[in-house]
C-alpha positions as CSV (number, residue, x, y, z in Angstrom):
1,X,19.9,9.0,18.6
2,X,17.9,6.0,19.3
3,X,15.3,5.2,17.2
4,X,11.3,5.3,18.2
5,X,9.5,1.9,18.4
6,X,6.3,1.3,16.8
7,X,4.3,1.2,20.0
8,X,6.0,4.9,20.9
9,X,4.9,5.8,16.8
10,X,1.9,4.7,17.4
11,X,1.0,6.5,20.5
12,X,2.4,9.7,19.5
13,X,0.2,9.2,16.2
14,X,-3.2,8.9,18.3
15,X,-2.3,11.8,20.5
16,X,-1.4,14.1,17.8
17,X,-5.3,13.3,16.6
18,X,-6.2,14.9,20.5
19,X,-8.2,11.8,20.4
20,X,-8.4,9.2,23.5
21,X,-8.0,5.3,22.5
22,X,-11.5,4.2,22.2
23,X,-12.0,7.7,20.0
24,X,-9.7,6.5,17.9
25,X,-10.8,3.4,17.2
26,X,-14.1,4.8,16.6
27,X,-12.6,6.9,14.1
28,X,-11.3,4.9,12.1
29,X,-12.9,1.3,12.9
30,X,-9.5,-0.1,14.2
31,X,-11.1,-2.7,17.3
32,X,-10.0,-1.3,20.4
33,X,-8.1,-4.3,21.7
34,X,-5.6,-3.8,18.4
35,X,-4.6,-0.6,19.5
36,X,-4.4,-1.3,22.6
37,X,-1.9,-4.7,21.8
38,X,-0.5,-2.3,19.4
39,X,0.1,0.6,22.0
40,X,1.0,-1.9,24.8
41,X,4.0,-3.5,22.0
42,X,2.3,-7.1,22.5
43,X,1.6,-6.9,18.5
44,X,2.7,-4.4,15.5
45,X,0.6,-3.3,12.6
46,X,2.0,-3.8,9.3
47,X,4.0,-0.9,8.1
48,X,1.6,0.1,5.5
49,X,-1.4,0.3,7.7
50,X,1.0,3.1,10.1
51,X,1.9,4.8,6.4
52,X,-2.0,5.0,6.0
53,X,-3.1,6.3,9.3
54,X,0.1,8.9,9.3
55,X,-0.9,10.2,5.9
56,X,-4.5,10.4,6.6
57,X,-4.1,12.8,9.6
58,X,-2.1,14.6,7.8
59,X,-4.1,15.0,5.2
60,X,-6.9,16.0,7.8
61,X,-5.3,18.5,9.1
62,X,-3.9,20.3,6.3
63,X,-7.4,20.6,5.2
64,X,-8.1,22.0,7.8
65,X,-5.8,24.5,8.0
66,X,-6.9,25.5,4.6
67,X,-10.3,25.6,5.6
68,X,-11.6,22.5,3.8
69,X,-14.4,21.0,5.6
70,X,-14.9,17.3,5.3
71,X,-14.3,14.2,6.8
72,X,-15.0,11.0,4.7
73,X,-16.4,8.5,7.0
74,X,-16.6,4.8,6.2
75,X,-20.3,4.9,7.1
76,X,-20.6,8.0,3.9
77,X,-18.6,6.0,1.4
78,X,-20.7,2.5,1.8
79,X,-24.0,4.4,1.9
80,X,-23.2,6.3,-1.1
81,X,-23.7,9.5,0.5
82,X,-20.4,10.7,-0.8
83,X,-21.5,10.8,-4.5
């Protein structure tokens, strides 16, 4: 079985969000020529930065399968509106 590349990871990771590119990068304030280069295979994100965006849609969408409603935004946490 041949192994995915990062670009193919990557890709399948946004669309598992239902989100489009430029959503994405909204979402999580990733500039939208990164992804792009990242998509495209011109560049790769550091491992850890994948491991963080996996596990944080994850994490998303077990909560909401158990009903938990939230969604921390950066915006929330450097306001201080998530005290």
């Amino acid at each position: 079985m041949e192994e995915k590349t990062f670009q193919d990871r990557m890709r399948e990771l946004r669309e598992s969000t239902g989100l489009n590119r430029k959503e994405f990068c909204e979402q999580f304030d990733i500039p939208y020529r990164t992804v792009t280069e990242w998509e495209l295979g011109h560049r790769n994100a550091p491992p850890y930065v994948f491991r963080f965006l996996e596990y944080y849609i994850r994490m998303q969408e077990l909560m909401k399968e158990k009903g938990v409603v939230g969604n921390i935004r950066r915006e929330e946490i450097t306001n201080g509106e998530n005290e």
